[in-house]
N, C-alpha and C positions, 0 to 999 in steps of 0.2 A: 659330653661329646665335644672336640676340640673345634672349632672354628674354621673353617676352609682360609686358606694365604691368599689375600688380596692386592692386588695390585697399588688399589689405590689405599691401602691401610699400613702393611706391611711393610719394612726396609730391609732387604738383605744383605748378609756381610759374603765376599767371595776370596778365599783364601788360596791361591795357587794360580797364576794366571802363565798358565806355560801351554804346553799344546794342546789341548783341549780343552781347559777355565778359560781360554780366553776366549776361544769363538762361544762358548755356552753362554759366558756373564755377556760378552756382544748381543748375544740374541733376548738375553734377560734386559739389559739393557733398553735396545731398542724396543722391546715388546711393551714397554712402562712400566716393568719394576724401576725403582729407587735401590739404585745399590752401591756399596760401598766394597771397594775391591783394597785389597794387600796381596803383597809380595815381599821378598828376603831381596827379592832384585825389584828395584823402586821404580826403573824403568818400567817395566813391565805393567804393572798398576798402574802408571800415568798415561797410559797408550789409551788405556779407558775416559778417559775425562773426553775424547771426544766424540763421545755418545752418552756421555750427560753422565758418569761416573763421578764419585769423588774416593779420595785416597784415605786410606787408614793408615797412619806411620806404626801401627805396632797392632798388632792382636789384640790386646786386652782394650785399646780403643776401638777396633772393631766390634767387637761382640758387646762390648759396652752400649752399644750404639747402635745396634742392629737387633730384631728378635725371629731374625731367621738368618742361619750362619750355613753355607756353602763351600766347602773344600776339594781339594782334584788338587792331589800332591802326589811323588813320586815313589813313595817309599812308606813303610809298617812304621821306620822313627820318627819320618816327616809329619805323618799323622797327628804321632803320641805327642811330640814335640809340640805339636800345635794346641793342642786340645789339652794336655792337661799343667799342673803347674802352677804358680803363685800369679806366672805372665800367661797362664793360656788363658782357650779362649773361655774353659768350664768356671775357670775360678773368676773371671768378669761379667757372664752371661747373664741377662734376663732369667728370672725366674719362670718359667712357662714360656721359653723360647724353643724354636726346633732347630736341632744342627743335621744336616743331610751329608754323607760325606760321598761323595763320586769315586775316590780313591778305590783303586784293583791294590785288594792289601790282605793277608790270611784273615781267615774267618774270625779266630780269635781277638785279633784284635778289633774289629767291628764289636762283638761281644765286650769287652774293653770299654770302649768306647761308650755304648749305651750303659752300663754300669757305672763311669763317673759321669756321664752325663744326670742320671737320675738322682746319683748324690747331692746334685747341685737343682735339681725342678728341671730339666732341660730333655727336654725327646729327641731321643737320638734315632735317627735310619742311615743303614748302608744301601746307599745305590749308585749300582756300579754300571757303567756305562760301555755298552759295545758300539764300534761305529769307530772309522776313521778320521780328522780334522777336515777333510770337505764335508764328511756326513754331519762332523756339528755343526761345520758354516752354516747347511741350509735345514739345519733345524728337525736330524732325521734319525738322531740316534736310537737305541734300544736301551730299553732300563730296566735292571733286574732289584727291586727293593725289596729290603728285609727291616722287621722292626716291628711297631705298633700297628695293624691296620688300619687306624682312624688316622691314625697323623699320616701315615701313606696316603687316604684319599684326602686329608684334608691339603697335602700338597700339591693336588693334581693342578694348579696353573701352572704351576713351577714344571710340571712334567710336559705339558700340553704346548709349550715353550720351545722346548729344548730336544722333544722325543717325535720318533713317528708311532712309535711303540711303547709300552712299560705294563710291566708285572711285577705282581705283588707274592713273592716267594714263600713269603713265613716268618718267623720268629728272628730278633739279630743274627745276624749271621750270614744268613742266607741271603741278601743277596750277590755278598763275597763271594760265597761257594758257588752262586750261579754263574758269574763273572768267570772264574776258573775253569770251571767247567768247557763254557763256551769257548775260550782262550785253547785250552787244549787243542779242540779242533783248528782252533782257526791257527796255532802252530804248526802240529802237524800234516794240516793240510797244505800249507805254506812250503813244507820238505816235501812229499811226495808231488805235488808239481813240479817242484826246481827236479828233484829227479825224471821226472817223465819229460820236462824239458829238455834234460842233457841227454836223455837215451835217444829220441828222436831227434834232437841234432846228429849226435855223433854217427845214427843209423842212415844219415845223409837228407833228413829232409831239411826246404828251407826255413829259418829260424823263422821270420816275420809269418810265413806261412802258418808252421806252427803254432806259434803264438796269438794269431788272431782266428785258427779256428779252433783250438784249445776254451779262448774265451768265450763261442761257442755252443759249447756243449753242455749239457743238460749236468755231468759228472764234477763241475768247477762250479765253487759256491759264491754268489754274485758277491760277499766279501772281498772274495780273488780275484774276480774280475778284470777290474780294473786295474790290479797290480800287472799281470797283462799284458795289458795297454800299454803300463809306464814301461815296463822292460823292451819292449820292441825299440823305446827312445833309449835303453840304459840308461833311464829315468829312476832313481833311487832316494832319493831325496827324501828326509822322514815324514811321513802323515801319522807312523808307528815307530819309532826306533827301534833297531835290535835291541839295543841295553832294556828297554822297558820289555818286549818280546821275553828277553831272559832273564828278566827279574819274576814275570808270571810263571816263566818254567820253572823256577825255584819254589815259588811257592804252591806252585799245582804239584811238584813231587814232594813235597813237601806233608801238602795235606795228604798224598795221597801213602807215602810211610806212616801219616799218623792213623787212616783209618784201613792201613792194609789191602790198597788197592796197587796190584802188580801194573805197570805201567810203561813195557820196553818200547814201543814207539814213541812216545815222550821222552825217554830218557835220549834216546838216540839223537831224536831233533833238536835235544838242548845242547848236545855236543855238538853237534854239527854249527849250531846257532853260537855258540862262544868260539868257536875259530872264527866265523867270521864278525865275531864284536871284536877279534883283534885286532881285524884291518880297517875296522870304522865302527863302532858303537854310536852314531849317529846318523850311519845310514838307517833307509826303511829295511824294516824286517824282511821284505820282500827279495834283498840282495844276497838271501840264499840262493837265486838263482842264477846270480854272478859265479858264485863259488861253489856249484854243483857245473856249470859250463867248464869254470876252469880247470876243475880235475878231470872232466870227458876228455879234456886232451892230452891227458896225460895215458899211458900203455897198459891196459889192465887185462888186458886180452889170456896172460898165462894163469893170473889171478882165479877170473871167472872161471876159464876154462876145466881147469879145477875145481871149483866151488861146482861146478854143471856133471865132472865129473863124478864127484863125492855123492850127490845127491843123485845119478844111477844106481849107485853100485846100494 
């Protein structure tokens, strides 16, 4: 039976400190783990040194040096990239250390992942993280993990840290798949607001109005909420960027051609979601609701009219 992660035993390595690694290793941090944080951008790791962090100049010094290794990167290469290799972190690790990786990345490769992890003695879990950068500030995210169930509860300070919530899904993989899953909704629920938004503008009520009794209602998932809130300011600023939004829609249809699930409201929202990553892929995801506004004022009245007729006859 694996040993529960202690505080005061334990040191863990944190690999990705961008919008979300960084308020989580914050709170790891302050909470009295010992951790050792890297980045590709050096800055970013050195932001940590003032809450008692120390810096890793390279991967294989981290994991070298750590027997509990943390990632939250942006991408399925970033991952690979990191973790395997003559410089990753599998080929430096601890024998009987756990790597956790937070990354929203296709299932397979979590599968991946714990499979050269066990090459090397190393337990690997996928746990994927929902919850925007205020919900990690204050330590309230949701965690979906896949893996071993013993090293899942053996990590639960690590969760109890970082989470207000966390389940334990299944086998590797899963809890990628649950990550996607959830994402789905919280995409397309993202587009059917920004629509319901522009139809009740354009149908003449006040937008502020709108917008703060929309937030509301029993039918807007407290997710959205707050998105909301910011739009009444045309507050957009990323907590979620579009690029990361459409990088999940890619790999949610993705999985979902692989296991033959039909999926036209997602397909729809990720179009809709890449026009507007061309006018900023650094905006929050939420600024769907800029650019569902800005087509309501464009003339579509012979359009519908048509589409309302068709669907008489």
């Amino acid at each position: 039976m694996m040993k529960p992660i202690r505080q005061e035993k334990d040191r863990l390595g944190f690999v990705g400190i961008g919008y979300m690694g960084r308020p989580i290793a914050r709170r790891l941090l302050e909470s009295g783990f010992k951790l050792t944080a890297y980045d590709r951008d050096h800055n970013k790791a050195e932001e940590l040194t003032r809450y008692g962090g120390t810096v890793a100049q390279s991967v294989s010094e981290l994991s070298s040096s750590c027997n509990v290794i943390l990632s939250c990167l942006p991408s399925d290469e970033a991952v690979l990239d990191i973790y395997r290799g003559p410089e990753g972190a599998f080929a430096h690790a601890q024998s009987g250390s756990v790597a956790i990786d937070l990354s929203t990345v296709y299932p397979e490769t979590s599968q991946e992942l714990s499979r050269l992890g066990s090459e090397r003695g190393v337990e690997v879990l996928d746990v994927t993280i929902s919850g925007s950068t205020p919900i990690a500030e204050n330590g309230l995210l949701t965690l979906f993990g896949g893996g071993d169930k013993q090293v899942f509860d053996a990590a639960e300070s690590i969760f109890r840290v970082i989470a207000k919530k966390y389940f334990y899904l299944g086998p590797s993989g899963s809890g990628a798949t649950m990550k996607l899953v959830v994402n789905t909704l919280l995409g397309i629920g993202m587009q059917a607001i920004a629509e319901a938004v522009a139809l009740g503008e354009k149908a003449g009520l006040d937008r502020n109005r709108l917008l703060n009794v929309l937030s509301e209602t029993a039918v807007v998932a407290p997710a959205h909420v707050g998105k909301l809130q910011r739009a009444m300011k045309s507050d957009y600023s990323p907590q979620f960027p579009i690029r990361l939004m459409n990088k999940d829609f890619g790999l949610i249809l993705n999985l979902a051609a692989a296991v033959g699930a039909r999926m036209p409201a997602t397909g729809a929202a990720f179009e809709v979601n890449a026009r507007q990553a061309d006018e900023g892929a650094e905006q929050d995801f939420s600024a769907v609701i800029r650019q569902m506004e800005a087509q309501a004022h464009l003339d579509f009245k012979d359009q519908g009219g048509t589409r309302i007729e068709a669907l008489r006859e």
